[in-house]
C-alpha positions in Angstrom: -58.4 22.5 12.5 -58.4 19.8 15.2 -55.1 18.3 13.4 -53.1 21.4 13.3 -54.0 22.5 17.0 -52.0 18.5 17.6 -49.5 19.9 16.0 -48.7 22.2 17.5 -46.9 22.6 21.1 -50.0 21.8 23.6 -49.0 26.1 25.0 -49.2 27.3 21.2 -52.8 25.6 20.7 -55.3 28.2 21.7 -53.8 31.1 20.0 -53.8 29.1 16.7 -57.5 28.4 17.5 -58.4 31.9 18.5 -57.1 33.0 15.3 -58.1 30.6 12.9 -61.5 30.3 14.1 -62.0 34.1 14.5 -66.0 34.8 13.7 -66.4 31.0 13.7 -67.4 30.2 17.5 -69.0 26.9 16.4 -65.9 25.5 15.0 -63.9 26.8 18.1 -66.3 25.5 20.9 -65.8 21.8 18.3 -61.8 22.0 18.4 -61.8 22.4 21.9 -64.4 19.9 22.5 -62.2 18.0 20.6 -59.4 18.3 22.7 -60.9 18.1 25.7 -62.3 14.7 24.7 -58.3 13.5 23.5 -57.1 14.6 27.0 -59.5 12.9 28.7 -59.4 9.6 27.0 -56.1 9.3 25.2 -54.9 9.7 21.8 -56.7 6.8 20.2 -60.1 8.1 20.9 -61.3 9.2 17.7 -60.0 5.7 16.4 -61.9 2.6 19.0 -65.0 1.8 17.7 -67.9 2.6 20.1 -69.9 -0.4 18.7 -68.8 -4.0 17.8 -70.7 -6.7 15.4 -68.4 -9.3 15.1 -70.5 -12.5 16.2 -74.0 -10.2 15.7 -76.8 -11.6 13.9 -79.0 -9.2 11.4 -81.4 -10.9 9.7 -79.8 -14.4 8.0 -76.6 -13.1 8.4 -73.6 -13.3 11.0 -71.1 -11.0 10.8 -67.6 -12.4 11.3 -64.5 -10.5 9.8 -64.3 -6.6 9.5 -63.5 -6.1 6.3 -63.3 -2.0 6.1 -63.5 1.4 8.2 -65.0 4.9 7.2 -65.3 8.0 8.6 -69.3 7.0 9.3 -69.5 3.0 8.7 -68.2 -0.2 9.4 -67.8 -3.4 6.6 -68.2 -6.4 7.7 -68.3 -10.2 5.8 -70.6 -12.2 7.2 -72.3 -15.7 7.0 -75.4 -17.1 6.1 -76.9 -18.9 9.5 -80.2 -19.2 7.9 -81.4 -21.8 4.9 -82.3 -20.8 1.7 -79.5 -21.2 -0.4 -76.3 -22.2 0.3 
């Protein structure tokens, strides 16, 4: 829903969310949250990563290269800083 309100012309966008999400308040108040947040801070907001690792240390390991995205994780390759094994 958030993608086709984009879509359309920013003056056309609440009466395709009135009538989509008619009997669906919860998903309204969430499209126009939505929006709200993208007007506020820009278009690339759903896409900057609120937390980093590169350089971070968990465990042995040091992570170094982002090696994939999700919808609800981060990949990243990472090296061995402590002994063991090499």
């Amino acid at each position: 829903m958030f993608n086709a309100a984009l879509a359309q012309p920013e003056a056309e966008r609440q009466a395709l969310i009135e009538e989509r999400c008619a009997g669906q308040p919860a998903v309204r108040n969430e499209v126009l949250n939505l929006l709200n947040a993208r007007s506020t801070m820009g278009s690339e907001f759903l896409q900057a990563s609120a937390v980093h690792f590169h350089g971070q240390t968990c465990g042995a390991f040091r992570a170094v290269l982002e090696v994939g995205r999700g919808g609800m994780s981060v990949v990243y390759a990472g090296d061995r800083i402590e002994g063991g094994f090499d």
